[in-house]
C-alpha positions as protocol buffer text, in pm:
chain_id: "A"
residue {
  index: 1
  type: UNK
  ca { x: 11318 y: 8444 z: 11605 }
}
residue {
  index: 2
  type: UNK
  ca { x: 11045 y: 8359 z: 11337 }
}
residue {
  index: 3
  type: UNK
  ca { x: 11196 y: 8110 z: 11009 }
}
residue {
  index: 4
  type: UNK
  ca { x: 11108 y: 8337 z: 10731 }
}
residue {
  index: 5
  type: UNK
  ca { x: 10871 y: 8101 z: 10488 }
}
residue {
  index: 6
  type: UNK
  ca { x: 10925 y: 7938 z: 10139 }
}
residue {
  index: 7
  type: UNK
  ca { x: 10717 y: 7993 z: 9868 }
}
residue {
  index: 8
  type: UNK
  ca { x: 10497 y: 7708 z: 9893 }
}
residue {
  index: 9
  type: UNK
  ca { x: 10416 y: 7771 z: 10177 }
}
residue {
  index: 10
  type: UNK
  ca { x: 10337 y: 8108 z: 10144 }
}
residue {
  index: 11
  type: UNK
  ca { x: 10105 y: 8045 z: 9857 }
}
residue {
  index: 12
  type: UNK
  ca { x: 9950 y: 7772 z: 10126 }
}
residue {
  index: 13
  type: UNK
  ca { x: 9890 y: 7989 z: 10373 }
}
residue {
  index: 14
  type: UNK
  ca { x: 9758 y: 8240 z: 10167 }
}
residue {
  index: 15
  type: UNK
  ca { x: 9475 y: 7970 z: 9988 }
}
residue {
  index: 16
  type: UNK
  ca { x: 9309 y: 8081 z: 10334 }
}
residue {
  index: 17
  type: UNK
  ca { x: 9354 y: 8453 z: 10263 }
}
residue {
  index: 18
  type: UNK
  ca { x: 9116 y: 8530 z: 9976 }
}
residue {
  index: 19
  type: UNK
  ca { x: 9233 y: 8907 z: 9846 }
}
residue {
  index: 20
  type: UNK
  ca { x: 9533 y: 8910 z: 10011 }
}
residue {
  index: 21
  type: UNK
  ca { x: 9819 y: 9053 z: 9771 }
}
residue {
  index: 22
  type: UNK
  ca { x: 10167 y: 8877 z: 9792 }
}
residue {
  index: 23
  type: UNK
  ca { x: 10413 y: 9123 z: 9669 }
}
residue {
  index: 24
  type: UNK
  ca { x: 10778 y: 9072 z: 9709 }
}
residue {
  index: 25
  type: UNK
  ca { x: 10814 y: 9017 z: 10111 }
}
residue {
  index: 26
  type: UNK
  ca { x: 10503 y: 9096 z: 10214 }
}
residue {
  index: 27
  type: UNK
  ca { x: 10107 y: 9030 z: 10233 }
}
residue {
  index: 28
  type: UNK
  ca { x: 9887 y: 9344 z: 10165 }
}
residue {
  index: 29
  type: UNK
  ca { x: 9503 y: 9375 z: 10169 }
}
residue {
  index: 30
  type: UNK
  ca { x: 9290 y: 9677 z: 10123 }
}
residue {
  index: 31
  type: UNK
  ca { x: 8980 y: 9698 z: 10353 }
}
residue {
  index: 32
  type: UNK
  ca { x: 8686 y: 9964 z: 10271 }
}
residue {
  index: 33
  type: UNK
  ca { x: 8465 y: 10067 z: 10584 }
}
residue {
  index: 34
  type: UNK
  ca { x: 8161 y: 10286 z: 10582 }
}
residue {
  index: 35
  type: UNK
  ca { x: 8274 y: 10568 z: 10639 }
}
residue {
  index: 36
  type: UNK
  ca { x: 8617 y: 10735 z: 10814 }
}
residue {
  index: 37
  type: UNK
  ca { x: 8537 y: 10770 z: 11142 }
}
residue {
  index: 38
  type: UNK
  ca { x: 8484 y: 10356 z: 11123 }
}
residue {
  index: 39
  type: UNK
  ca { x: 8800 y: 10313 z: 10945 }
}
residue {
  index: 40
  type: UNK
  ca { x: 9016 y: 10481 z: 11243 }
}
residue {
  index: 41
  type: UNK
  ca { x: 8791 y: 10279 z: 11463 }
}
residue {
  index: 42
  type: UNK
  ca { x: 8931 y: 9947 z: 11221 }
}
residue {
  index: 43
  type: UNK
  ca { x: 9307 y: 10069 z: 11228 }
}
residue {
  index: 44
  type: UNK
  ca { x: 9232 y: 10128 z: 11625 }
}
residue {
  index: 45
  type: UNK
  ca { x: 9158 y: 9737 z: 11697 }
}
residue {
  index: 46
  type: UNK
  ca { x: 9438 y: 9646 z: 11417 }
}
residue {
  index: 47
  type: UNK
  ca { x: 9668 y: 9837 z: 11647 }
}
residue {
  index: 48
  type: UNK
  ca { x: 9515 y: 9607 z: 11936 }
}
residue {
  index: 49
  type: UNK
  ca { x: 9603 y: 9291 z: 11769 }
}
residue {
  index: 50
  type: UNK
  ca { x: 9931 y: 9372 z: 11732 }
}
residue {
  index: 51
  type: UNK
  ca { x: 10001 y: 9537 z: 12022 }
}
residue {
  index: 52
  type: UNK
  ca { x: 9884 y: 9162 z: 12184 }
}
residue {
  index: 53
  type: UNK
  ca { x: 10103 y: 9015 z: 11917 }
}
residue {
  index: 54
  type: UNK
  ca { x: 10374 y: 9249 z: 11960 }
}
residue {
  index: 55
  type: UNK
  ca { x: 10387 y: 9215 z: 11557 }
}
residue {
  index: 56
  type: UNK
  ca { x: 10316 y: 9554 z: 11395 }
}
residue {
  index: 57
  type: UNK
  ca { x: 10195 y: 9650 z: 11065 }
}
residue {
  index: 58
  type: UNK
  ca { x: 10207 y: 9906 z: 10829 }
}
residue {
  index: 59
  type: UNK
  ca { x: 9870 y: 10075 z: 10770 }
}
residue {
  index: 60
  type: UNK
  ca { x: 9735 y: 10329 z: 10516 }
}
residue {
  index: 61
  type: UNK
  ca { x: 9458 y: 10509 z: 10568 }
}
residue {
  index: 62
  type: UNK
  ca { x: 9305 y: 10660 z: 10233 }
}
residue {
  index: 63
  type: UNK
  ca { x: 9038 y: 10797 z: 10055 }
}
residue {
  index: 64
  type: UNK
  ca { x: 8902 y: 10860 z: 10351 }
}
residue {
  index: 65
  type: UNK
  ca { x: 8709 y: 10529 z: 10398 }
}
residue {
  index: 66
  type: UNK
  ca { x: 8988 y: 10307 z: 10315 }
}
residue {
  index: 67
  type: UNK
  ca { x: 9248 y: 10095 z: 10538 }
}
residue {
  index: 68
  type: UNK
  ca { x: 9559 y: 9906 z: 10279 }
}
residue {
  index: 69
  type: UNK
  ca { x: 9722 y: 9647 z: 10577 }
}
residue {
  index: 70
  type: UNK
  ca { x: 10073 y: 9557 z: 10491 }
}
residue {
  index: 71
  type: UNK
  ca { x: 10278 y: 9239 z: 10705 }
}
residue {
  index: 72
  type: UNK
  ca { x: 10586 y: 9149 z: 10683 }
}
residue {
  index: 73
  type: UNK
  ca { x: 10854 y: 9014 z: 10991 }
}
residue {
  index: 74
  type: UNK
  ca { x: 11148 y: 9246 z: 10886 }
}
residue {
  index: 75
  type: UNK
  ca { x: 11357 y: 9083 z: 11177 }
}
residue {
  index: 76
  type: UNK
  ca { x: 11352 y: 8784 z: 10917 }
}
residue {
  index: 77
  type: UNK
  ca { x: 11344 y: 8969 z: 10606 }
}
residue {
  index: 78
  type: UNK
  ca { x: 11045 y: 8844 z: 10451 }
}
residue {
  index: 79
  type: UNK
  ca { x: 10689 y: 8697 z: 10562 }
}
residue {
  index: 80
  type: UNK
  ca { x: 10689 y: 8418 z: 10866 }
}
residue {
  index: 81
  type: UNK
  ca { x: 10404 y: 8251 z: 11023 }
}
residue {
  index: 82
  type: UNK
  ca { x: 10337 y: 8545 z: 11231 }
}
residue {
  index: 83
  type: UNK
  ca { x: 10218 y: 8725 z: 10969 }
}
residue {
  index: 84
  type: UNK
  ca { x: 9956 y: 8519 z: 10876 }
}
residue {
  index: 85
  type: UNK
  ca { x: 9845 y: 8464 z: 11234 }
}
residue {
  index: 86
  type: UNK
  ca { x: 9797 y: 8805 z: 11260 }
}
residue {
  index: 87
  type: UNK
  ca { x: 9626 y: 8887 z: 10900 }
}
residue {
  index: 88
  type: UNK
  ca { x: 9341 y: 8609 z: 11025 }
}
residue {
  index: 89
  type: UNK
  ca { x: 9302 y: 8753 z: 11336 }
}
residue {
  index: 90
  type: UNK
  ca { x: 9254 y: 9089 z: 11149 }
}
residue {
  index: 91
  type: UNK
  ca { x: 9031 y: 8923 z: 10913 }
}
residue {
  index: 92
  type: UNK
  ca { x: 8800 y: 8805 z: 11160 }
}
residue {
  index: 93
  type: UNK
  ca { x: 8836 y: 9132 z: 11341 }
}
residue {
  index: 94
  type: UNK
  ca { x: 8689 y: 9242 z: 10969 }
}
residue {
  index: 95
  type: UNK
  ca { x: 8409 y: 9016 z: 10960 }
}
residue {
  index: 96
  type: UNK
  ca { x: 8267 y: 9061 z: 11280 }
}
residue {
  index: 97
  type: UNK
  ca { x: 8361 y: 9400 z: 11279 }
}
residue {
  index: 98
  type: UNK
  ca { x: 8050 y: 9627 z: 11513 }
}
residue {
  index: 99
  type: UNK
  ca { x: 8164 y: 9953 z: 11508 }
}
residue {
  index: 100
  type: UNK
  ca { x: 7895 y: 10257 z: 11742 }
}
residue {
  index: 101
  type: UNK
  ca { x: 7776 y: 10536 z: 11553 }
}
């Protein structure tokens, strides 16, 4: 079982998380794609990650081009190192991110 984190370092890990909302337990960021059909095509790959993970987060899809990510480990009850493994891996998946026409 993940050690749920203390503050420090929570606001340590998240020095490598630019625009990543701490609120409460949990991490949050809010991506915006091109378009919709690239934002289910985001949430798709997300669901990949953590599938491989088997760490799952909430996601909101909105405004039609819009993906809010939300991580927490609620087996701890807060945010553990998982969660910020998998919000870099979803970051990178954002930054490299090819998506077909």
């Amino acid at each position: 079982m993940q050690s749920r984190l203390e503050i420090k370092e929570i606001q340590k890990q998240l020095e490598n998380l630019p625009l990543w909302d701490f609120s409460s337990e949990t991490i949050s960021k809010t991506y915006q794609l091109v378009d919709f059909k690239q934002a289910v095509e985001f949430v798709n790959r997300v669901a990949e990650l953590a599938e491989q993970m088997d760490h799952h987060p909430d996601i909101l899809i909105f405004g039609w081009n819009k993906v809010k990510i939300t991580l927490s480990t609620h087996s701890a009850r807060g945010l553990t190192h998982l969660d910020f493994e998998l919000s870099t891996k979803i970051e990178n998946l954002f930054n490299n991110l090819k998506i077909e026409d």
